[in-house]
N, C-alpha and C positions, 0 to 999 in steps of 0.2 A: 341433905348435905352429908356427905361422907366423910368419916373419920379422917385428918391426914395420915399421914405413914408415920412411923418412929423409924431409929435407926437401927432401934429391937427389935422391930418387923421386920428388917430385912437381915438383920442379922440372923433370926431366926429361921430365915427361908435360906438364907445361905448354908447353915448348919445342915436344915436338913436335904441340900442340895449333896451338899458333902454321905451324909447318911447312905442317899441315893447310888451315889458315886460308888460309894463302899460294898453296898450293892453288888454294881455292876460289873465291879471288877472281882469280887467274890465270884457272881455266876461263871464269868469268863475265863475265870481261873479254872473252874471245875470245866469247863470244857476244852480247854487248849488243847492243842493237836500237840504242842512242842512244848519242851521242857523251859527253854527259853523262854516262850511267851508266859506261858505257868508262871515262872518264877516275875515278872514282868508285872503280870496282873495279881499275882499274891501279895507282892511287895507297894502295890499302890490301894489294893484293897487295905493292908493297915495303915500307909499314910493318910488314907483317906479318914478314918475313924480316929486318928489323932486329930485331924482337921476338923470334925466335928466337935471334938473337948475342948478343942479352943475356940470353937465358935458358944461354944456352952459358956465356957469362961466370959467371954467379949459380952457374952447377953447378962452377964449379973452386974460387970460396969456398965452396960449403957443403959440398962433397964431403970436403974436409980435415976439418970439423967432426964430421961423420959424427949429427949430432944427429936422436935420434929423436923421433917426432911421438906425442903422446899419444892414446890410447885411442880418446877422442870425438871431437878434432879428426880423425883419422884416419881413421873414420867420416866425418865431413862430405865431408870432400876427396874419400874414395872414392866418394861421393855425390854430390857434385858433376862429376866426371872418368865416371859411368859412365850420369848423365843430360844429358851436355851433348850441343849437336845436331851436334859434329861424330863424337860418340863413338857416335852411335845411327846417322850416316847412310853409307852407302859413297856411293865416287866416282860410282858408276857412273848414281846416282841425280840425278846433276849435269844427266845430260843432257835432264833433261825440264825443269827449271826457267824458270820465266818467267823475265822481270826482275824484278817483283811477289814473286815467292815467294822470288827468291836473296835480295832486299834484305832479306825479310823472315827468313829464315835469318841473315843476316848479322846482323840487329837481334838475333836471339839467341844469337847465338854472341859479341860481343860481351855481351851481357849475363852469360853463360856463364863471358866471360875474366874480368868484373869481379868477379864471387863468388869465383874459385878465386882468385884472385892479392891479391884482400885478405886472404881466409885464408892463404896463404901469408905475406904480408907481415904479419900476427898473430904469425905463427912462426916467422919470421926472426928471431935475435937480433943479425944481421950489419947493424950501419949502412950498410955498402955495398948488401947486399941489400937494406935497408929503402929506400933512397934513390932504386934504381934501380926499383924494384920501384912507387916513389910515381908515379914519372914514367909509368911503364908503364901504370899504372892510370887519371893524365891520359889519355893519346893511345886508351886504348881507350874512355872516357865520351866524347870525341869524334869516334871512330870511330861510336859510339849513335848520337849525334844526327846526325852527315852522314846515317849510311844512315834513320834513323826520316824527316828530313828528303825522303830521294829517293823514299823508299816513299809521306810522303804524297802530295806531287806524282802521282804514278804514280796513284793513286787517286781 
């Protein structure tokens, strides 16, 4: 029989999805063609790394909690965490990417973060989580639209 999930298990995959993220757009910064893009993926690589210290934070409230995650929702998450595009792509795959293709990565990895972090924030019982977790969800809907925004330009 297998462990269930906690909420600190996926918080903690979330954080380091965020890690990822920060990553990603560190690599992408260091190869932009344009200064526009540069400044684009410099400024989401450290939003990204704030979004990790607040998933650091969320995991010391819910860790004490220890609350587990139901059945179905459990299911979703792991569904969400095992199709999202930083979970299917390695690094190494970084290095062929246009600008075109990373913004367009970024559009869904962003989309990515706003599925699992509303479900998480569904099953948060923690006001502080929820609170934090709202904001969170702002800064990555406009994380969407800067990059949906630099992609169509680019096209």
């Amino acid at each position: 029989m297998s462990k269930k999930a906690t909420l600190s298990d996926i918080i903690d995959i979330a954080r380091s999805n965020e890690e990822k993220g920060a990553g990603f757009y560190a690599r992408m910064a260091e190869r932009a063609g344009s200064e526009s893009i540069k400044s684009v993926f410099q400024k989401l690589y450290r939003e990204e790394l704030e979004h990790k210290a607040a998933f650091e934070k969320m995991l010391g409230i819910e860790a004490a909690s220890g609350e587990e995650i139901g059945e179905e929702e459990g299911k979703l998450l792991k569904s969400l965490i095992s199709t999202s595009v930083f979970h299917k792509m390695s690094e190494d795959s970084w290095e062929a990417l246009s600008p075109a293709e990373a913004l367009a990565i970024g559009v869904q990895a962003e989309k990515d973060s706003i599925l699992l972090y509303q479900s998480i924030f569904n099953q948060s019982k923690s006001p502080t989580v929820r609170s934090m977790l709202s904001i969170l969800l702002e800064e990555e809907k406009r994380h969407l639209v800067e990059l949906r925004d630099h992609l169509e330009e680019l096209q």
